[in-house]
C-alpha positions, 0 to 999 in steps of 0.5 A, spaced: 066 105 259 073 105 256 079 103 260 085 107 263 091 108 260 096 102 263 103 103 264 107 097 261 114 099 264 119 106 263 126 104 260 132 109 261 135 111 254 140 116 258 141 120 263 145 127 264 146 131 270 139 135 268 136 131 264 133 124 263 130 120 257 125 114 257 122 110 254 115 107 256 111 102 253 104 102 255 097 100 253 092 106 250 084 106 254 083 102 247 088 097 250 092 097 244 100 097 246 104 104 245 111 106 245 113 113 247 119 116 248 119 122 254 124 127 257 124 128 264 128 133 269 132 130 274 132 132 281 127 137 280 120 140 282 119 143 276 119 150 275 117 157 277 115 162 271 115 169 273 109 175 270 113 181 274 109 188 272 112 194 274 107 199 277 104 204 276 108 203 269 105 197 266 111 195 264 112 187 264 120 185 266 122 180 260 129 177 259 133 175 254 138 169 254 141 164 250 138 158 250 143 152 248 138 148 245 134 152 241 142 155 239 139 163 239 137 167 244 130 167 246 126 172 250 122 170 255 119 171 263 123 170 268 124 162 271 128 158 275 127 151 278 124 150 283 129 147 288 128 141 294 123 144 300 123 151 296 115 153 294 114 155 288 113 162 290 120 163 293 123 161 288 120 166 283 122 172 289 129 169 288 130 167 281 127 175 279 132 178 283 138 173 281 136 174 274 134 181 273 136 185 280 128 187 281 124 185 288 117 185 288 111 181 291 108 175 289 100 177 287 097 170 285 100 163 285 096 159 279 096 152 278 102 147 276 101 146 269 105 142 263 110 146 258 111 141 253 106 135 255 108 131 247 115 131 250 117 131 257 113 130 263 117 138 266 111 142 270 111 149 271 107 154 276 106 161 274 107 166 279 104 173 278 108 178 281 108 186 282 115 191 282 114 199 285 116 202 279 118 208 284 124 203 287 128 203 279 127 210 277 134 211 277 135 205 272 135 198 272 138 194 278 145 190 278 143 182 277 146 176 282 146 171 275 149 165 276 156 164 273 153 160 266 148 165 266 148 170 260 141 174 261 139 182 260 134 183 262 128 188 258 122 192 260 117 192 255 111 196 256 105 190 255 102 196 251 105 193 243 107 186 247 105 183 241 108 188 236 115 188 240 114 180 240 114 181 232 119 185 231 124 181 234 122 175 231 123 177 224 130 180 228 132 172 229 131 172 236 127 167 239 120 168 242 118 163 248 112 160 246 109 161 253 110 169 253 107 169 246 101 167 248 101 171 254 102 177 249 096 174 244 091 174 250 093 181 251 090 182 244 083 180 245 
């Protein structure tokens, strides 16, 4: 039986206000020592990543926001940080109104799961939600954005996903890779 990875020790390399590098030494399940080095968020609990489907439109709420590190905007879910004592659901029903103006019921809770496991130990839930369509006849809802925020919001009907996707990647936009694959099983 192989042995488990052992970790040896993790060294600060920098910290930010939101982030942290590290760097870890420790022994592979062969017990060959390693280096690695890790992003991790500070003061989080990882974030909540929003599927919010308009009913009966079958119309899926999608932001578009510049996104410093990336240095483009980049189309994506709606998401934020899971603050201290907030559950993961909470936080999807409030980022959803901060960042779109849209309210809606949260349908189902998935398990945590990594986002960038090779570079950083940040952990996700992705929340899904259902929004009355009925409610935004009249068009879409003023957003609460926080001041550093530079979001617009985009309904996007699931149906050709994948083709808007394209479209706007060829445009120069960025596409998140988590809503790629979402429009990619939608496909299949």
């Amino acid at each position: 039986m192989p042995k488990k990875n052992e970790l040896l020790s993790r060294k600060s390399l920098a910290e930010g206000r939101f982030l942290r590098i590290d760097e870890l030494e420790f022994t592979d399940r062969r017990g060959k020592k390693r280096r690695w080095e890790t992003a991790d968020r500070v003061n989080s609990r990882g974030a909540a990543v929003i599927i919010a489907e308009i009913v009966p439109d079958d119309t899926l709420i999608l932001v578009r926001q510049f996104r410093p590190p990336a240095w483009q905007y980049v189309i994506e879910f709606p998401a934020g940080l899971i603050d201290p004592g907030e559950s993961a659901a909470a936080t999807a029903v409030r980022e959803l109104r901060e960042e779109t103006g849209f309210e809606g019921e949260v349908t189902r809770v998935l398990p945590e799961s990594t986002s960038s496991p090779g570079m950083s130990s940040e952990k996700m839930v992705v929340i899904l939600m259902k929004v009355d369509g009925s409610r935004y006849r009249d068009g879409l809802p003023p957003s609460f954005q926080e001041e550093n925020e530079d979001i617009e919001t985009l309904l996007v009907p699931k149906k050709g996903l994948l083709d808007f996707l394209e479209a706007e990647a060829a445009a120069g936009t960025g596409v998140d890779a988590k809503l790629l694959h979402y429009a990619l099983g939608l496909e299949q």
